[in-house]
N, C-alpha and C positions, 0 to 999 in steps of 0.2 A: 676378458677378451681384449688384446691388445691390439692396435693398428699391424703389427707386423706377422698379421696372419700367413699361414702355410698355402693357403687353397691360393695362387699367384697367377693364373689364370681362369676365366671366368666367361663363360658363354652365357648370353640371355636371347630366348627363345620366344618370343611372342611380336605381336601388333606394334611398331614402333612411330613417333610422330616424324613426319608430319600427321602419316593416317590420324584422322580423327575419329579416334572410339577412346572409352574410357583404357582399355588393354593396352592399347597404343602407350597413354599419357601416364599408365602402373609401371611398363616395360621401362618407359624413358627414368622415370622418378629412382626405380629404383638402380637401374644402369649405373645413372651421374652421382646418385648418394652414394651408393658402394666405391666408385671411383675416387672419389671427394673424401671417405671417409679411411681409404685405404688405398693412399696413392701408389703404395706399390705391388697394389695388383693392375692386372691386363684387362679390363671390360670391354667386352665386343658384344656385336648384337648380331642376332639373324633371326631378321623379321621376317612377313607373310608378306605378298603383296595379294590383292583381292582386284588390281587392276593391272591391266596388259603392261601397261608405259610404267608402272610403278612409282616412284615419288624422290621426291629430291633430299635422298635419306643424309645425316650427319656424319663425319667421319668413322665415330668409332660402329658403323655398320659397313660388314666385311663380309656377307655373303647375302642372297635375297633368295625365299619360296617363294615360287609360283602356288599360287593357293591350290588350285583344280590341277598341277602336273604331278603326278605321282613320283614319275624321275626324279623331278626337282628334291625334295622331300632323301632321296636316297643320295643325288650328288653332296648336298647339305651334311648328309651326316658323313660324307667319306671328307670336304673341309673340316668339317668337326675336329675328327680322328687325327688327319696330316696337321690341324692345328694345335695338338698336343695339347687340348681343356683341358684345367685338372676336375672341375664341374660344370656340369649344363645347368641352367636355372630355365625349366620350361613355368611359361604363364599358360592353363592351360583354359580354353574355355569351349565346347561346343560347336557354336557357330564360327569358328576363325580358320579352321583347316579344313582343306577338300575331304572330301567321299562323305561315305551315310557317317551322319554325326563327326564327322572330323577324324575319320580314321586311315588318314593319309599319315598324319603324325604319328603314327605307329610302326611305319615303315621306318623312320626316321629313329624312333628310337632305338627300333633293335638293333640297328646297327652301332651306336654307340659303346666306344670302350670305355670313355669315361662314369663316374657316378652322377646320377640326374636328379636335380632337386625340383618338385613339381607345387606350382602353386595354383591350388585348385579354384577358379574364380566363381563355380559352381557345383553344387555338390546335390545331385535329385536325391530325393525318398521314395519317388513312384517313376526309375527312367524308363525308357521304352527298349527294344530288344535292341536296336542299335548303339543306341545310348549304354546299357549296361555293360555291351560288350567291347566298345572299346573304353569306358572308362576301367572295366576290371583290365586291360592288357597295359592301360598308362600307371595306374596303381602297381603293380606287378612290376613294371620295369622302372620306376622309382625307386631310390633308394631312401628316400624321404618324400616327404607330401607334406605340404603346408597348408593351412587354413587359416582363416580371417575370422571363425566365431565360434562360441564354443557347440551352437547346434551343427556346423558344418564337421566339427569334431565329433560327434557324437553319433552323425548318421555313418561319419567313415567306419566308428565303431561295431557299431549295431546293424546294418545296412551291409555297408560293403566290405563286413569282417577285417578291415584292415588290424593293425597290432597296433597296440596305445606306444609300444615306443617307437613306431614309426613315425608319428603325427609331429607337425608342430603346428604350435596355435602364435600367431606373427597375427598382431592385431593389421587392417592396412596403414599403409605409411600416411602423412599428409605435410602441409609447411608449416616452418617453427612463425608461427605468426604472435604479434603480441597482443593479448588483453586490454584492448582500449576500446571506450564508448564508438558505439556506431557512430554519433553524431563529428568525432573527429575526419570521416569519410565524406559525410551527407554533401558538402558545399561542392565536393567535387563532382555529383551528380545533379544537382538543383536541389536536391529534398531537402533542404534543410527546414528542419521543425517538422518532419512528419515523418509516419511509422512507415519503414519498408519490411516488406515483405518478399524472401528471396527463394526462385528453385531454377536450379544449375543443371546441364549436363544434355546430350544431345537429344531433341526434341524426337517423343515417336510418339504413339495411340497408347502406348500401353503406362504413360507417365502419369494420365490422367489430370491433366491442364486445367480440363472444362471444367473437372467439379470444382476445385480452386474460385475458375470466375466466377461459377453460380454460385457461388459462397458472397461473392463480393458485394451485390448489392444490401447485405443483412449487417457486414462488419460496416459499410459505408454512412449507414444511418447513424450509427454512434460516432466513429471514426470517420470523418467525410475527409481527412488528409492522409490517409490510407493509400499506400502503393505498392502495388504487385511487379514485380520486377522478373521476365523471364529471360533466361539469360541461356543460350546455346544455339547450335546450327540445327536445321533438321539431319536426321541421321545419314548418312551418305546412302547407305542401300536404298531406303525409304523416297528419297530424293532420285535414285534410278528407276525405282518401282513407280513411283507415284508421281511425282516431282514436289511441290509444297502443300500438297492436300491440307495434310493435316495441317500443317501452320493457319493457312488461310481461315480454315473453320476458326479454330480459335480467335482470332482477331474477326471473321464476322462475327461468332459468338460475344465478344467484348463488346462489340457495338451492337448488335441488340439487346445486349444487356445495358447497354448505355453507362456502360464503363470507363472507354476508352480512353480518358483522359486521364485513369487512375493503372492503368496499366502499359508495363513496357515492354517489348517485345526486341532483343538483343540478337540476333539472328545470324550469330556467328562464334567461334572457337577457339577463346579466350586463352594466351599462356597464362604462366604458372602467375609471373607479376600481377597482372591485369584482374586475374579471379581475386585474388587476395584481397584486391581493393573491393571487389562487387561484395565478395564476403562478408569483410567489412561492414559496408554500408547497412548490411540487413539488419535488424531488430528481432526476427523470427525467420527463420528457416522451413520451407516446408517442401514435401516430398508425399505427394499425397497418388504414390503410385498406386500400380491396379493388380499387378501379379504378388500374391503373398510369399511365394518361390523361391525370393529373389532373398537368395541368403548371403550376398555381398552389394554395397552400394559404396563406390567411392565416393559419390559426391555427398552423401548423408555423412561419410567419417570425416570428409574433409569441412562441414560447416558444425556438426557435432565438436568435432578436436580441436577448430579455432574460436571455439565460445560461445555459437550461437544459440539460442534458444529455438528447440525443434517443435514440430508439429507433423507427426508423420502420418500412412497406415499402419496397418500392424504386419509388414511383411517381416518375413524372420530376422534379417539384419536389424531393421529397427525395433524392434518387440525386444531385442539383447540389446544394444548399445543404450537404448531408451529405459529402460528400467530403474526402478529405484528412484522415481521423480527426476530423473535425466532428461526427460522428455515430453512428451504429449501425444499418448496413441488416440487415433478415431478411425470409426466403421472407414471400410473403402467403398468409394465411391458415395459418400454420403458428403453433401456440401451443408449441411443443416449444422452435421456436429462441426465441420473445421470452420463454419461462422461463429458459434457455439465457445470453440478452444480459444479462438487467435482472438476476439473480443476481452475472453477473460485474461489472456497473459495481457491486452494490450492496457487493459484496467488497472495491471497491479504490478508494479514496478519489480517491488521487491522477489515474490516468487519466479518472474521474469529473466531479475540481474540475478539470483538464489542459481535459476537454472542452467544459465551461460556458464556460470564458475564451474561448477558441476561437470559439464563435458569437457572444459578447458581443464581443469587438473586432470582429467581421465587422458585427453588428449596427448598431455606431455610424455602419454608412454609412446604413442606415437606416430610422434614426429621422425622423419626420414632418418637422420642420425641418430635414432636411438635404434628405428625397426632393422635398419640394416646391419648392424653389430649380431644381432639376431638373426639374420640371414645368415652369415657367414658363419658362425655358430653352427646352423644347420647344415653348411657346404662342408665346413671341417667333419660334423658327425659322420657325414655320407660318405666323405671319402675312409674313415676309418672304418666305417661298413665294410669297403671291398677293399681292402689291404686282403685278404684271404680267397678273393673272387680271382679265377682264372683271369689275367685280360688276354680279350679274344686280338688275334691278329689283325694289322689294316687289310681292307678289305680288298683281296682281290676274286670276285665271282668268278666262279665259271657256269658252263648253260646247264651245269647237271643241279646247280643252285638256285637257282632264280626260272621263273616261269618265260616259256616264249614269248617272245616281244607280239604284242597284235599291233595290225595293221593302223594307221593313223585315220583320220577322219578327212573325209571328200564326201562332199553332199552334191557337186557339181551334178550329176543325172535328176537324183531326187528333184532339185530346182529344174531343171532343162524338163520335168516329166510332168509339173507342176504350173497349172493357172493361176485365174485370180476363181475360178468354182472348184477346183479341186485337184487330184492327181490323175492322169490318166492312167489306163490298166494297161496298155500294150503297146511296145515299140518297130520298128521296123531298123533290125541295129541299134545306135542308139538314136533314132529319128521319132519323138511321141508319133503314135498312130491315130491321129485326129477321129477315124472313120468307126474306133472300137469303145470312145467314147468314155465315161467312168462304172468305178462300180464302188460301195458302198465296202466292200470290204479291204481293199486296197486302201481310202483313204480313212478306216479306221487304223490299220498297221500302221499311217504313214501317220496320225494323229499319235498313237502308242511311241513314236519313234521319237519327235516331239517332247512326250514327255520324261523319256531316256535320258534324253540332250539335256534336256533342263536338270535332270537328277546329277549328271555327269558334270554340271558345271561347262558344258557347250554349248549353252544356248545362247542366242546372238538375234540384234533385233530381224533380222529376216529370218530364222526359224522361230522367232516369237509371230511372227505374220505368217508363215505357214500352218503352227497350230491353231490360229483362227480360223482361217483359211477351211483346213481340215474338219475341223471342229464345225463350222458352220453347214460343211456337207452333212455330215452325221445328222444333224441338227435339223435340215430341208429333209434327208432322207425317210425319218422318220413322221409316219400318217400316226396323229393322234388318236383320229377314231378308230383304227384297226389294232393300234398299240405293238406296230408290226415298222420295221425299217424295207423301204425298197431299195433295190441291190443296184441295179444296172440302170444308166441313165446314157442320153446320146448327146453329142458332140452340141446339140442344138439346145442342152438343158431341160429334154422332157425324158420323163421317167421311162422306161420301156415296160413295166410290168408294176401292175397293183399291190403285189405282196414279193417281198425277197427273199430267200430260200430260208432255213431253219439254219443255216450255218451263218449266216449275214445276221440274223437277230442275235444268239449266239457269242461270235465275236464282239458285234457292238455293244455290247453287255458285257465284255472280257475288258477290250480297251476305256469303257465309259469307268468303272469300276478302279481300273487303275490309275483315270485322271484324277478320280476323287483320292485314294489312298494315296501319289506318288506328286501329283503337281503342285509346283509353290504358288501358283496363281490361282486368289480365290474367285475372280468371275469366273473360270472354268471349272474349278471343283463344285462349288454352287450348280453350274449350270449343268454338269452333270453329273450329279446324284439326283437330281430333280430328274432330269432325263431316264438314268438308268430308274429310277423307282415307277417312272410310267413307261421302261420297255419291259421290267423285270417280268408280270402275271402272264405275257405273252408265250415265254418261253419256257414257260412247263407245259404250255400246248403242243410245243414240238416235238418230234420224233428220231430226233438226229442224235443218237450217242453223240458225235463232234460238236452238237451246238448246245446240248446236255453240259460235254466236259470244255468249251471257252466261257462256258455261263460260270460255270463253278469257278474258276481260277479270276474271273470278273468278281465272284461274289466273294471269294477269298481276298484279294484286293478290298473292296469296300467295307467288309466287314472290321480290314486292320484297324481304318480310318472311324468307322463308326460302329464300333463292337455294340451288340444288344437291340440293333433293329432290326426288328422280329419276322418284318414279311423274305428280308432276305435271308434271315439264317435258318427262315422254314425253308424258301425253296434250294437252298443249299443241301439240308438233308434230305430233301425228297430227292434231288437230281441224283446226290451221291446213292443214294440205295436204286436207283434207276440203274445206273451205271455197276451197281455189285451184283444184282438181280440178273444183269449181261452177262457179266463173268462166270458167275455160279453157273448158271445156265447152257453157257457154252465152254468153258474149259475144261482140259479134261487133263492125264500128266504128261502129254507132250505137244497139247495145242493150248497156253494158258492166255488166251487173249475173249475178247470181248463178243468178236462175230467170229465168221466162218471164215472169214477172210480179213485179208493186209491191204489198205486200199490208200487214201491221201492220211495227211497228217497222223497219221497213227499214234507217234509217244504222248498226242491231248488227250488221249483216251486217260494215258495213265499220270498224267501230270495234273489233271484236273480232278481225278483223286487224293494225289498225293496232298494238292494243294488244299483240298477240303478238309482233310483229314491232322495238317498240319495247323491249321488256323481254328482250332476249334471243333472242327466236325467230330464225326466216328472216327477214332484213331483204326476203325477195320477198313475204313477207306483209303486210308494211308497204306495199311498192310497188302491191301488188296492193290491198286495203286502201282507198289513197289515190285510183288509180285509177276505183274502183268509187264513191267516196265523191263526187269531183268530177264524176261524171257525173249523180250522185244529186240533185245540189242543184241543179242544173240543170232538174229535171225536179219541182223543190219550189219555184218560182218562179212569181209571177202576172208577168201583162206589165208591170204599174208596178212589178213588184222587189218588194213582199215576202212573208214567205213562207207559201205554199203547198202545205200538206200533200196528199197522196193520201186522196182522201175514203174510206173504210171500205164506202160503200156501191154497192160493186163492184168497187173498188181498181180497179186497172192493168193488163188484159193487155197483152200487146208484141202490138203490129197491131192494137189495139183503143183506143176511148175511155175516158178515163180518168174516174174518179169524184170529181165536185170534191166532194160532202158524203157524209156527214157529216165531218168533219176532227175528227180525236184528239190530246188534249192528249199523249198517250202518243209520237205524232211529231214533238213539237217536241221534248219533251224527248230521245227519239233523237238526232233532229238534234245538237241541244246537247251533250250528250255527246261524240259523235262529233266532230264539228268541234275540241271544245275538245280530243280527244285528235290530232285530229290537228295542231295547232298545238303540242304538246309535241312531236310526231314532228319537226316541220319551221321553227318559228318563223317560218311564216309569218303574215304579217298580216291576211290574208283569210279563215284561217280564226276567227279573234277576231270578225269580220265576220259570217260566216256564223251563229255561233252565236249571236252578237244581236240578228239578223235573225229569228233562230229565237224569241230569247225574247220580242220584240215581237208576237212573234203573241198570247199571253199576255194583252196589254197594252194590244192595240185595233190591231197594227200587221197585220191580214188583211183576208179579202175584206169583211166587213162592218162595218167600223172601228170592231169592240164588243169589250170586253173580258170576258176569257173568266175570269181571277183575279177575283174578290170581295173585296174588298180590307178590305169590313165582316163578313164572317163570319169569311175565313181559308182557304175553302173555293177548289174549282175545276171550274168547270162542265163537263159531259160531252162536251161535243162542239160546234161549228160548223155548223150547218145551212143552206138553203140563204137562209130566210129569217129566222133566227131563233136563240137559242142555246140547244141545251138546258140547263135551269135546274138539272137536277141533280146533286149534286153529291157524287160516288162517288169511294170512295178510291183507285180507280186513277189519276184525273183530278189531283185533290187533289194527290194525292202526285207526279204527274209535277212539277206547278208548284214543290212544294215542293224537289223534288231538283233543280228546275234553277236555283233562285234557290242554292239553297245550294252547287252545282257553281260559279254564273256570282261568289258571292263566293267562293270557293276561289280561282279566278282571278284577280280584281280582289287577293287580296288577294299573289300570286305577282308580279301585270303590275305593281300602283303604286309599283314603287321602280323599274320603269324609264320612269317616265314624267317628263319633263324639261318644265319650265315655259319655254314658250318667250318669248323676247322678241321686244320689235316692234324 
């Protein structure tokens, strides 16, 4: 491979520094190597930002993602395109791109005419339903896939059926550093004449610090000039979540351990110079992580490649590079054996300096000037891949292409409807209605809405303080000795009623269930699953089909999160044969519903099936479910097609005239719901249809072709009338709009990486 490679321009796709993550300082390494090692190519970068204001990126970065904008993600790839790449080099990892699992970057790729070389910085054996599906669509739209070991090569094989000549195995890059005694370093840090001890790279819980120190006082005895050197920033996210939690423990941990003066705590973001010296300095290396999973470590390859003698656990990156006396594996989380290890390398010079040489010659394959000749290698294969691939035209969409644009995000009513105890239920226009007080089920929805925000990548610290807010009503609402939630409380904060209806326990069991399965804060998932398990025995004493079927879609929920506990996946199937024992019972072939009649929320009936039946239940719950649901929507339809809720004022009996007003915002967003769960049950395309159909009602798409969202307040008006809308504007109403805009992007943002820009 000669410098005057073909592939002349050159995109890279990942975390860029400043950002400080390891992805960031892989994207930059391997950027300026490629550049350096082949000046007559073009390297450009388009990085992610993960913050609003973004960072004060280097020249050759020429375009920026918005992590959480999905557009962003589609403008990205039409620069791409107008940029005439001859390859994309995506880094690709997880947690770095919006939606579930990072599957915003899938929108992005499809659009691409160029060939895309993907380097995989994580590769599961057991991923989760999100997790597999967009890593099989980045797989898929690769033209090559790179890996960093040979287990990460072996699961793409076995695992995720990829083709062996699709792989390459690109050890990671690291700096050409030279083979000289740590002691040449030591003066520049005070140590001279004592053992260092080094672990690099940005500080979290899951690095496992502590066990290290609890090791220290057993190496101290022997070794009392022993120094533990920790070197990194805590992680940014970590630092937003937490702020230095975790740092602090450690360093109190050092000093009740009565350490501290053998330990150092570096607490910031070393360039590339600056590590190389800390590297340096160290005598032994250790990485005494806690996830076994973790089948790439840059900072293990970069103190492995420049010589040093490791001491690791046994996660998969290290159990390969470490092999063959390369290293020193010990139990994780056991501080016994790494006192045990680091005493005997510190004892024996020789097997010590034996082990250094060892990863240093290993290392020399490498080093950044060798990996990236390697790289481009892989860019030239890809491109001769699609020398016979149609290229698709630049992109110009039309609306028959791409999905309707949804409405943007306004919380302004929600906050105007919103205390420091809770939400109120009822407005006068958009005036809260002090005199009608709260109820228990509103600010469950408005807790559920909450945790949307947060899945969506919208959450902001003021709707982090209203799902406490939220969450703490739920929380008073609930009487422990009756194991029962009361519903309605008054302006003055006293309850108005001892027990709250079977639809109020019900939902609070639907939205507690989703806190646990969907939110990234764990005092709230903790505090309710605890919750939902002492509301759960209550609501099989109920008699509500509708608090039957929010139970079930709550228990579907919790069960994602905690598959195999038992009391809930009992009353799951009890509730679901509750619920088909209705159907059977009452349906006949041209009344297929549950009762005699069409009253509120109706599609729970059959969404809270579908949902039981798709997460494990009776797949007859599903069938049944789907059945019930298809006849539903049929009977939700005006004659020009759209839709058409059952008016509230008299509902539906079977053999009677049906009530076309009032119509409740509460029913489309049923609808919505339902449909979009049933298209996860079945992949079908009509229910995607259905449920947009549903949310056009919304939007001016019903019988009076007004819209019922307020698009300048934020608000959502109470109902459809026969001539008229009513204008006010109560949080159950509100909060349906809101739950269904943020359901209908959860979708869009699952559906946009399969959606293929078509040609004429």
């Amino acid at each position: 491979m000669n410098q005057n490679s073909d592939v002349r321009k050159i995109a890279f796709i990942g975390d860029y520094l400043p950002r400080k993550c390891g992805i960031a300082t892989f994207t930059h390494d391997l950027c300026t190597s490629t550049a350096t090692q082949f000046p007559g190519a073009d390297c450009f970068v388009v990085p992610v930002n993960d913050l609003a204001e973004g960072y004060d990126y280097p020249p050759e970065v020429r375009f920026e993602i918005e992590e959480q904008e999905l557009d962003s993600y589609l403008r990205a790839a039409d620069f791409l395109n107008f940029s005439n790449a001859d390859v994309v080099c995506l880094q690709h990892e997880y947690g770095i791109f919006g939606g579930p699992a990072g599957s915003h970057i899938v929108r992005l790729l499809r659009h691409l005419r160029m060939p895309i070389v993907t380097t995989l910085h994580t590769v599961l054996d057991r991923p989760n339903e999100d997790q597999r599906r967009v890593m099989d669509q980045v797989l898929d739209l690769s033209s090559r896939v790179v890996v960093m070991s040979e287990r990460a090569r072996k699961f793409l094989r076995e695992i995720w059926k990829v083709p062996e000549s699709k792989i390459d195995l690109i050890l990671h890059g690291i700096p050409d550093m030279p083979f000289v005694d740590p002691a040449f370093y030591k003066d520049q840090f005070g140590v001279e004449g004592k053992h260092v001890a080094l672990t690099f790279g940005l500080l979290s819980p899951n690095k496992g610090i502590e066990h290290m120190l609890r090791a220290m006082p057993s190496i101290l005895e022997e070794f009392p000039n022993f120094v533990y050197i920790v070197l990194g920033a805590t992680h940014p996210s970590l630092v937003r979540e937490q702020g230095e939690r975790y740092r602090i423990s450690l360093e109190r941990l050092a000093q009740t351990l009565g350490i501290k003066k053998n330990v150092s705590f570096y607490n910031r973001f070393v360039e590339i110079n600056e590590l190389i010296e800390f590297i340096g300095v160290a005598d032994i290396y250790i990485t005494p992580y806690l996830n076994p999973e973790q089948i790439t470590s840059g900072t293990l390859a970069y103190a492995f490649g420049c010589g040093k003698s490791v001491v690791s656990t046994p996660y998969w990156h290290a159990e390969e590079l470490l092999a063959d006396g390369r290293g020193v594996l010990v139990p994780f989380a056991d501080s016994n054996a790494l006192a045990t290890e680091i005493r005997s390398l510190l004892r024996d010079d020789s097997r010590r300096h034996a082990m250094r040489k060892k990863g240093y010659m290993l290392g020399r394959e490498m080093i950044w000037s060798h990996v990236v000749h390697q790289y481009v290698d892989s860019f030239q294969r890809a491109r001769r891949s699609r020398l016979d691939v149609p290229i698709r035209p630049l992109a110009v969409r039309t609306l028959a292409e791409q999905s309707m644009d949804l409405p943007g995000w306004r919380l302004d009513h929600l906050l105007r409807m919103s205390d420091s105890a809770g939400m109120f239920q009822h407005a006068n226009l958009t005036i809260p209605n002090f005199a009608e007080g709260y109820c228990t089920d509103d600010n469950a929805r408005a807790f559920l809405l909450t945790i949307l925000l947060e899945q969506l990548g919208q959450s902001s610290p003021q709707t982090a303080r209203l799902a406490s807010t939220y969450a703490a009503f739920l929380n008073y609402a609930f009487d422990a000795k009756k194991g029962r939630f009361r519903n309605f409380m008054g302006f003055d904060r006293r309850w108005l009623e001892d027990v709250g209806s079977d639809d109020s326990q019900g939902r609070s069991l639907w939205v507690l269930g989703a806190c646990v399965h969907r939110s990234k804060r764990r005092d709230l998932q903790f505090w309710a699953s605890q919750l939902f398990d002492l509301a759960l025995p209550a609501l099989l004493e109920t008699t509500s089909p509708r608090a039957w079927a929010f139970g079930l879609v709550g228990i579907s929920h919790y069960l994602q999160r905690l598959a195999g506990a038992r009391p809930a996946s009992q009353a799951r199937d009890i509730l679901a044969q509750r619920l088909i024992d209705r159907f059977e019972a009452s349906a006949t072939d041209d009344w297929r519903w549950f009762e005699d009649r069409l009253t509120y929320d109706n599609a729970r009936l059959a969404q809270g099936l579908i949902a039981s039946g798709r997460n494990g239940g009776d797949p007859e719950a599903t069938r049944v479910g789907l059945d019930a649901l298809g006849w539903l929507v049929q009977h939700h339809k005006s004659p020009s097609g759209h839709f058409r809720p059952i008016g509230c004022n008299g509902f539906y009996v079977r053999e009677q005239g049906r009530a076309q007003f009032d119509q409740q915002p509460v029913e489309a967003h049923a609808m919505i719901s339902a449909s979009l769960e049933a298209y996860q049950a079945t992949e079908d395309p009509k229910w995607l249809a259905e449920a947009r159909l549903a949310f056009e009602w919304f939007l001016g798409g019903n019988d009076l072709g007004l819209e019922i969202y307020d698009a300048k307040s934020g608000g959502c008006c109470d109902g459809l009338q026969e001539d008229r809308i009513n204008q006010n504007q109560g949080a159950e109403s509100t909060l349906a709009f809101l739950l269904s805009l943020a359901e209908m992007k959860l979708m869009e943002s699952i559906l946009a990486p399969h959606r293929q820009v078509q040609t004429s």
